[in-house]
MIKEDREN-149173 format. One record per residue: residue in three letters; residue number from 1; x, y, z of N, C-alpha, C, O, CB in turn. Coordinates in steps of 0.2 Angstrom, whole numbers, plus 5000, padded with zeros to 4 digits. Atoms other than C-alpha are relative to their C-alpha. Glycine has a CB too. Example, Ala and Ser with C-alpha at 12.3 -4.5 7.8 and 13.67 -1.06 7.14 Angstrom:
<pts>
PT,ala,1,5004,4994,5000,5062,4978,5039,5004,5006,5000,5009,5005,5003,4995,5000,5006
PT,ser,2,4996,4994,4999,5068,4995,5036,4996,5005,5003,4999,5011,5004,5002,5002,4993
</pts>
This chain:
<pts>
PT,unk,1,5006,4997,5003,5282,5062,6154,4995,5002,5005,4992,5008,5005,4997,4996,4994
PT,unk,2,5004,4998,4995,5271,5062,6168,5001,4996,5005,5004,4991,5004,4994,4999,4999
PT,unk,3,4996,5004,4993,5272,5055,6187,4991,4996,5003,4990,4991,5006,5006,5008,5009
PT,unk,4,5005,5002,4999,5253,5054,6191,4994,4999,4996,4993,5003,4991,5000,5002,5005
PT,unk,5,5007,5000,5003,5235,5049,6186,4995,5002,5005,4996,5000,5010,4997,4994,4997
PT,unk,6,5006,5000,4996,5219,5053,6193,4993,4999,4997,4990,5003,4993,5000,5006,5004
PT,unk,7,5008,4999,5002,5201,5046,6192,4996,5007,5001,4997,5012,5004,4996,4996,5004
PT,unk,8,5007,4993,4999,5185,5059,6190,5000,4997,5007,5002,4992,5010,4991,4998,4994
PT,unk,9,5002,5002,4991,5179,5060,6209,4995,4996,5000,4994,4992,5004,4997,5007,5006
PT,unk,10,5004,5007,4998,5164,5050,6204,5003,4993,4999,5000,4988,4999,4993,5001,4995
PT,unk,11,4997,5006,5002,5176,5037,6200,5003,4998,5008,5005,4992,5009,5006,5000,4991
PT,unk,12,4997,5000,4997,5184,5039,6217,4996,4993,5004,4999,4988,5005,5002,5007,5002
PT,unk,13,5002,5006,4997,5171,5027,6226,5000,4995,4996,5004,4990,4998,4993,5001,5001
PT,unk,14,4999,5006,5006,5169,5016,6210,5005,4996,5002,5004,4990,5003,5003,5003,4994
PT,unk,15,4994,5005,4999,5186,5010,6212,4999,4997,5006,5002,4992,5004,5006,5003,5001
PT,unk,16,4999,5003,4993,5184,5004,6231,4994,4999,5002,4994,4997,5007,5003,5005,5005
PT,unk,17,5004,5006,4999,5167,4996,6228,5000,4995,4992,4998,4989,4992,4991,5003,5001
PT,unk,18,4998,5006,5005,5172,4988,6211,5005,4995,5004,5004,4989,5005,5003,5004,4993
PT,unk,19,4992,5004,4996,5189,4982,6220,4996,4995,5007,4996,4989,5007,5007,5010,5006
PT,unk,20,5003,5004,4994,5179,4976,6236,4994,4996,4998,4994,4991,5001,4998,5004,5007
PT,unk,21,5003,5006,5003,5165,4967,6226,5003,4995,4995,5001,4989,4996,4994,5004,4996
PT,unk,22,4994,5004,5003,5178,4958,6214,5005,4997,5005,5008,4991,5005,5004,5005,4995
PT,unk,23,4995,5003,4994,5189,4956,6230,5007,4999,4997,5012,4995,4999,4998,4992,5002
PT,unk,24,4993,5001,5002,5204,4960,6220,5006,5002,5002,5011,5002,4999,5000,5002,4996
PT,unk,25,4992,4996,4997,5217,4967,6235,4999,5006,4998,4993,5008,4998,5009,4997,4996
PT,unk,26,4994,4993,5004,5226,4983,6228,4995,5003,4993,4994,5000,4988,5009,4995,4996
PT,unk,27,5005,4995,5004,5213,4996,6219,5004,5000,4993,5000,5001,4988,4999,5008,5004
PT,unk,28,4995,4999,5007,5228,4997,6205,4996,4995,4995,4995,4996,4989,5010,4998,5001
PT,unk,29,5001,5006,5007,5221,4979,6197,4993,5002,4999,4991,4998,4995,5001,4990,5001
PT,unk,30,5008,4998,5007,5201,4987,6191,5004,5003,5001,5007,4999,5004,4991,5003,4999
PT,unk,31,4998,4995,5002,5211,5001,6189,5003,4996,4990,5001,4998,4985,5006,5003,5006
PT,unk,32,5000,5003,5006,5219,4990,6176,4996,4996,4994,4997,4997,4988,5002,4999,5001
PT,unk,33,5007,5003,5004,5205,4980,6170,4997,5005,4996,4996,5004,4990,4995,4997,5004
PT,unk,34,5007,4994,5001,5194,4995,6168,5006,5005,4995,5003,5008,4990,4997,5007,5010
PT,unk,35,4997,4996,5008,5210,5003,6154,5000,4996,4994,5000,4998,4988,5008,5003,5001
PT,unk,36,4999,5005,5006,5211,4986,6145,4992,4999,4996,4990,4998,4991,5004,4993,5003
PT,unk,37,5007,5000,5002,5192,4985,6145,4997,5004,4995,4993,5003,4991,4996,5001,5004
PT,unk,38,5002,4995,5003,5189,5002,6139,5005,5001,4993,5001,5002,4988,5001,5006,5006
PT,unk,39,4994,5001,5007,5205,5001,6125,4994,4992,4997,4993,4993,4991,5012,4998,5003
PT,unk,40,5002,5004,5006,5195,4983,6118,4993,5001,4999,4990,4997,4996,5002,4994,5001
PT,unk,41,5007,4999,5003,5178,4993,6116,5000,5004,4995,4995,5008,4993,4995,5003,5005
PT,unk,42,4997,4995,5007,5189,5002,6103,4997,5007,4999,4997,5010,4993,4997,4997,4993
PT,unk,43,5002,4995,4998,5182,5017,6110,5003,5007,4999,5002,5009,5005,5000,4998,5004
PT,unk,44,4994,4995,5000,5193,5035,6104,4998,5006,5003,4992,5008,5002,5003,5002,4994
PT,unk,45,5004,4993,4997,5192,5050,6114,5005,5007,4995,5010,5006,4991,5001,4999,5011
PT,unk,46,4998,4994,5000,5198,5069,6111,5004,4999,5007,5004,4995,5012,4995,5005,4999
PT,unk,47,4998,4999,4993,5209,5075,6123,4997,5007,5005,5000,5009,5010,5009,4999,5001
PT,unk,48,5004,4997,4999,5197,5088,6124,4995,4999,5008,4994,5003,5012,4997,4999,4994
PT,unk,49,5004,5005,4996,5187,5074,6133,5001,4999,5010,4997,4995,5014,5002,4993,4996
PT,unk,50,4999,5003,4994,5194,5073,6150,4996,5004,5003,4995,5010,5003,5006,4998,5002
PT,unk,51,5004,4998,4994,5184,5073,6165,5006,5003,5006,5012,5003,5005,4995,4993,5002
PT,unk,52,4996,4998,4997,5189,5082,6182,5005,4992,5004,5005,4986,5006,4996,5005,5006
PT,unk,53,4995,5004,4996,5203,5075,6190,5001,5000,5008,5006,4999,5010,5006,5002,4997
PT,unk,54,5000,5001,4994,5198,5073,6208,4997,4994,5004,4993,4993,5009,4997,5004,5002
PT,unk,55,5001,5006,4995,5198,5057,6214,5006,4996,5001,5012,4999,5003,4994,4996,4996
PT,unk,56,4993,5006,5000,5209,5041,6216,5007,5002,4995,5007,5002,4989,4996,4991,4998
PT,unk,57,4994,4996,5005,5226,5047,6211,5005,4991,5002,5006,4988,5007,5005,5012,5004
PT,unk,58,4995,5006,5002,5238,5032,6204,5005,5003,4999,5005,5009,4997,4998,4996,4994
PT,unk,59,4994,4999,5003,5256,5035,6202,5000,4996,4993,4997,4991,4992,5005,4998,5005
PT,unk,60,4998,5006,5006,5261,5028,6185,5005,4993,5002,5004,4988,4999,5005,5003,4995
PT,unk,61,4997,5005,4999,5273,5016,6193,4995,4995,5004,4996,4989,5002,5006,5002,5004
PT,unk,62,5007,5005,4998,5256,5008,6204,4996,4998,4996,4994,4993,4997,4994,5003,5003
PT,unk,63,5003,5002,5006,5247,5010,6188,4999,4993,4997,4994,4988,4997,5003,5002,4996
PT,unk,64,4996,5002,5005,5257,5001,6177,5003,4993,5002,5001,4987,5000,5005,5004,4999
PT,unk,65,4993,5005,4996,5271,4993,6186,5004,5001,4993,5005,5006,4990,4999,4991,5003
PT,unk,66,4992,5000,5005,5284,4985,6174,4995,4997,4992,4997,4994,4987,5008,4991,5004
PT,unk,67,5003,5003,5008,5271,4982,6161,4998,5008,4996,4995,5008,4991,4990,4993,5001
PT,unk,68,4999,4993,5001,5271,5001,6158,5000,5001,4989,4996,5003,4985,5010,5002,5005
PT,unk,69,4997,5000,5008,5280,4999,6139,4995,4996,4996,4994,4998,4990,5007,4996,4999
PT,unk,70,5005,5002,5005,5266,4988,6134,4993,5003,5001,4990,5002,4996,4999,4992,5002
PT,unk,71,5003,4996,4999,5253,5000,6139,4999,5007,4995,4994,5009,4992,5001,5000,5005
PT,unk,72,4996,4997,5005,5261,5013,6129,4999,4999,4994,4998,5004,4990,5004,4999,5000
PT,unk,73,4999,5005,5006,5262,5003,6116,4992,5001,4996,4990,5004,4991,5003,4991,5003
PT,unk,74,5005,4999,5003,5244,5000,6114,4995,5005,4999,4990,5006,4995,4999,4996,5001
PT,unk,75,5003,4992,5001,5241,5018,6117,5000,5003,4993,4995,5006,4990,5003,5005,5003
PT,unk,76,4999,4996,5006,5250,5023,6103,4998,4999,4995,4996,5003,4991,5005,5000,4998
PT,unk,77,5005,5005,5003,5242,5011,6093,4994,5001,4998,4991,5002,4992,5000,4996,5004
PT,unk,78,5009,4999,5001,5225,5013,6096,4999,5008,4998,4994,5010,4996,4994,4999,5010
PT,unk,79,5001,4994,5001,5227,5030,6094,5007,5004,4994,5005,5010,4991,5000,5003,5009
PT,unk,80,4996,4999,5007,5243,5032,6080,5001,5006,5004,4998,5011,5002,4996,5001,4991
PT,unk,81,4997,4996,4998,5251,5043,6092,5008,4998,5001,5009,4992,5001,4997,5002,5006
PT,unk,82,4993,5002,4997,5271,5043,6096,4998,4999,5009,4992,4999,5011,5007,5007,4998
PT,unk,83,4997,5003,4993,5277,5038,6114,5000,5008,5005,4999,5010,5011,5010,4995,4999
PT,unk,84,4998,4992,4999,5281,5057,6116,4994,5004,5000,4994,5008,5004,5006,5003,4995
PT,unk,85,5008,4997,4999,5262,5064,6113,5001,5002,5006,5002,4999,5011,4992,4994,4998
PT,unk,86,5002,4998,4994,5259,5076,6125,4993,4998,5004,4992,4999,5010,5000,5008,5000
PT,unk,87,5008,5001,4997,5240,5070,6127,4999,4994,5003,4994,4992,5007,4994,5001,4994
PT,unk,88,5002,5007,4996,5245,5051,6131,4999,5000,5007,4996,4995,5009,5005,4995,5000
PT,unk,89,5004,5003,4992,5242,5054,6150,4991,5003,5000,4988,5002,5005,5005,5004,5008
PT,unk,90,5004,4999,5000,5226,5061,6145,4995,4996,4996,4989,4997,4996,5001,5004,4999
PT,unk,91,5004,5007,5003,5221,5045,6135,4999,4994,5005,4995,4989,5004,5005,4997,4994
PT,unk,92,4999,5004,4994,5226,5036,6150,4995,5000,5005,4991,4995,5007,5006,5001,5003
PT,unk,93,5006,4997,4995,5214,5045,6162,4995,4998,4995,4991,4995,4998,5000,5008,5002
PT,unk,94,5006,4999,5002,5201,5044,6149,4998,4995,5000,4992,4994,5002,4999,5003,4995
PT,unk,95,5002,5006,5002,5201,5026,6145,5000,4997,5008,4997,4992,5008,5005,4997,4994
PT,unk,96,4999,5001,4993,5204,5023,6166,4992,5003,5001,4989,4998,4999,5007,5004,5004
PT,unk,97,5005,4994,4998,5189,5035,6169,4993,4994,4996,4989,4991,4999,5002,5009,4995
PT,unk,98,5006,5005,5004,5178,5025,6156,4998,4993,5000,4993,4991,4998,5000,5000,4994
PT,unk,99,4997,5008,4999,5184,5007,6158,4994,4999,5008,4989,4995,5009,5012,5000,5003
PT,unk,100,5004,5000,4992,5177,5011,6178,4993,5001,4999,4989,4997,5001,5003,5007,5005
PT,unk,101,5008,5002,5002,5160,5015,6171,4999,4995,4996,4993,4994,4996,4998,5006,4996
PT,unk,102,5003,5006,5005,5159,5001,6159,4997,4995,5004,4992,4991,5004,5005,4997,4995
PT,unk,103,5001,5006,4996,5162,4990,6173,4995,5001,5005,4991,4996,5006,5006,4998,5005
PT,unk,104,5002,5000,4996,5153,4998,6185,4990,5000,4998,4985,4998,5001,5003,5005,5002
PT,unk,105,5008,5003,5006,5136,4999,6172,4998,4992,5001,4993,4990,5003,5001,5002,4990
PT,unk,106,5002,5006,4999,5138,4980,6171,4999,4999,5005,4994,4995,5005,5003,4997,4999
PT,unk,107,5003,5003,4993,5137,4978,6190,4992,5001,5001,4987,4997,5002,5005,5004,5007
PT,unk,108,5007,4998,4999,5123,4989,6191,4994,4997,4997,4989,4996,5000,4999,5005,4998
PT,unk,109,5005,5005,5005,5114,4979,6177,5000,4993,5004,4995,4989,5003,5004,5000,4990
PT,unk,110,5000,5008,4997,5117,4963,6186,5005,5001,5006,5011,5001,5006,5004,4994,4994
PT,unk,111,4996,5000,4991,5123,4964,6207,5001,4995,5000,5004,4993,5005,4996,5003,5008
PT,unk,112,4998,5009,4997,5125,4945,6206,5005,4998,4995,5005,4992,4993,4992,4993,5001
PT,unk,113,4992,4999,5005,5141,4948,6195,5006,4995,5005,5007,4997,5011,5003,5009,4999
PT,unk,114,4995,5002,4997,5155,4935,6201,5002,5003,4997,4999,5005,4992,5002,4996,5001
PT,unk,115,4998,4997,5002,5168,4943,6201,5006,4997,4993,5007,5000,4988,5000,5002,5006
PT,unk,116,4996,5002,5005,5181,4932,6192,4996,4997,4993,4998,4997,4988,5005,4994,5003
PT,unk,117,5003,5003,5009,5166,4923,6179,5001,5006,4998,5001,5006,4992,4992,4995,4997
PT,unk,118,5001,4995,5004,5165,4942,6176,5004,5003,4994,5003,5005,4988,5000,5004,5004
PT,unk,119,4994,4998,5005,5182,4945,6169,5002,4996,4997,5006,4998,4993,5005,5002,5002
PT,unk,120,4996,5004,5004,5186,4929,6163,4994,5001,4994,4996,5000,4988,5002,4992,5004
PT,unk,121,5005,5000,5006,5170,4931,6152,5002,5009,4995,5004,5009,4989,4990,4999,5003
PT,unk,122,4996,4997,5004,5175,4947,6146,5010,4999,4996,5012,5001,4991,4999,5007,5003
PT,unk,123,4992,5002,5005,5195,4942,6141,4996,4994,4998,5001,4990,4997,5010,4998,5005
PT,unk,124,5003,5006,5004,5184,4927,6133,4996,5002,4992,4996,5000,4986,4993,4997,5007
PT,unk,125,5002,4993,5004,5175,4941,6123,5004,5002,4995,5003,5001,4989,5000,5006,5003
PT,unk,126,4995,4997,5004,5191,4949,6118,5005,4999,4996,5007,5001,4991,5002,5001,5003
PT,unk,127,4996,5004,5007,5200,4935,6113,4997,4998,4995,4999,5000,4989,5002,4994,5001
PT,unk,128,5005,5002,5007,5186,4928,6102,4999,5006,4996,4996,5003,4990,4992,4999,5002
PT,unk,129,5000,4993,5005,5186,4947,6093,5006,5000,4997,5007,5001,4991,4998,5006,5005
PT,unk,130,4992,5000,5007,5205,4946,6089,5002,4992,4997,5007,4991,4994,5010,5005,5006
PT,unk,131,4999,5008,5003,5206,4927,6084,4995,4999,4993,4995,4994,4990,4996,4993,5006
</pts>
């Protein structure tokens, strides 16, 4: 269905001072955080909505990896689309795209963000919301 993603270009730095203030290796994991973040602020877009696409370009296989099917999954989901929807990579970018600003607002709101109490306190959040 599709081979690549790309952030907005203002997301292009984003990624590579979020990644290097978290210290997380490999730009792909906020990449990920920043879609699971953005999917549990129950957030829905149009696919009207998407921003440009000039920035950090992910392959889906970097993305994803092999958790691909579960991603999907909760796309279709959150959104009551099939697997086949032409607009799921455009849900993908959007919630990638917004996820990056969510995180990146929190930093800004607070620079003395560790990085791991950061995320363990949001999936702490998340769980406590679906329990």
């Amino acid at each position: 269905m599709f081979s690549q993603i790309k952030t907005s270009n203002k997301n292009r730095e984003i990624v590579s001072e979020l990644t290097r203030k978290f210290n997380l290796g490999a730009e792909n994991i906020i990449a990920r955080i920043a879609i699971g973040y953005s999917l549990q602020s129950g957030e829905k877009f149009s696919p009207i909505d998407v921003l440009d696409s000039g920035g950090k370009e992910y392959s889906k296989n970097v993305l994803f990896g092999s958790y691909y099917p579960i991603y999907e999954a909760l796309f279709c989901t959150h959104y009551q689309i099939n697997s086949n929807d032409k607009d799921l990579p455009r849900y993908f970018k959007m919630h990638l795209d917004h996820g990056l600003k969510l995180i990146y607002d929190d930093v800004m709101d607070n620079p003395n963000l560790v990085g791991f109490d950061y995320i363990f306190d949001k999936i702490e959040k998340g769980l406590n919301e679906i329990c």
